[in-house]
C-alpha positions as CSV (number, residue, x, y, z in Angstrom):
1,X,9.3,9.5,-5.5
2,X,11.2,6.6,-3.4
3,X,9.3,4.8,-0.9
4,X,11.2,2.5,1.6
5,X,9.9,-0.5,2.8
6,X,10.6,-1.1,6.7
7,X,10.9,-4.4,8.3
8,X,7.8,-4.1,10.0
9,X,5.7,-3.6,6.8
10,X,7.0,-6.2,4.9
11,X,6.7,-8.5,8.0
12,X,3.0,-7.2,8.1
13,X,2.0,-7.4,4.6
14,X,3.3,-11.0,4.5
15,X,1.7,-12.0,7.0
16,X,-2.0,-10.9,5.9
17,X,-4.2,-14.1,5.3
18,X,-6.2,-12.3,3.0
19,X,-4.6,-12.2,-0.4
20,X,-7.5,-10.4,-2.4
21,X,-7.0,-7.5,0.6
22,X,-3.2,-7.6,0.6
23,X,-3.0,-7.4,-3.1
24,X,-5.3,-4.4,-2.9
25,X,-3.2,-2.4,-0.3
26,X,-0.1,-3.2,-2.6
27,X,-1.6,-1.7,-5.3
28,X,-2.7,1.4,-3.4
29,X,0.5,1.8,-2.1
30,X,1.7,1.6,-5.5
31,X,-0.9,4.2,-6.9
32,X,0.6,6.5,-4.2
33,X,4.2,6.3,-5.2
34,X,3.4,7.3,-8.6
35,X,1.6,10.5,-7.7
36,X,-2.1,9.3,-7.8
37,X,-4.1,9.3,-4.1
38,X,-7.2,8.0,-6.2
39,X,-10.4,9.8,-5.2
40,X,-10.7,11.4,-1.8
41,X,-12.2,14.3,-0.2
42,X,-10.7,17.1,1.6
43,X,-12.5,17.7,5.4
């Protein structure tokens, strides 16, 4: 899968204060490119 990142995320992701959350929402986001949504439910 390709993912692009847009101006507005990278401008967004930079600018989070928290690294410990940032570097957690990177990771997600890298989980997701490779096929893998973790565990979630279906409503």
């Amino acid at each position: 899968m390709r993912v692009e990142k847009t101006n507005e995320y990278r401008e967004w992701i930079d600018s989070l204060k928290d690294t410990a959350g940032r570097a957690r929402i990177l990771m997600r986001v890298d989980r997701l490119v490779h096929g893998n949504p973790g565990a979630h439910r279906i409503a």
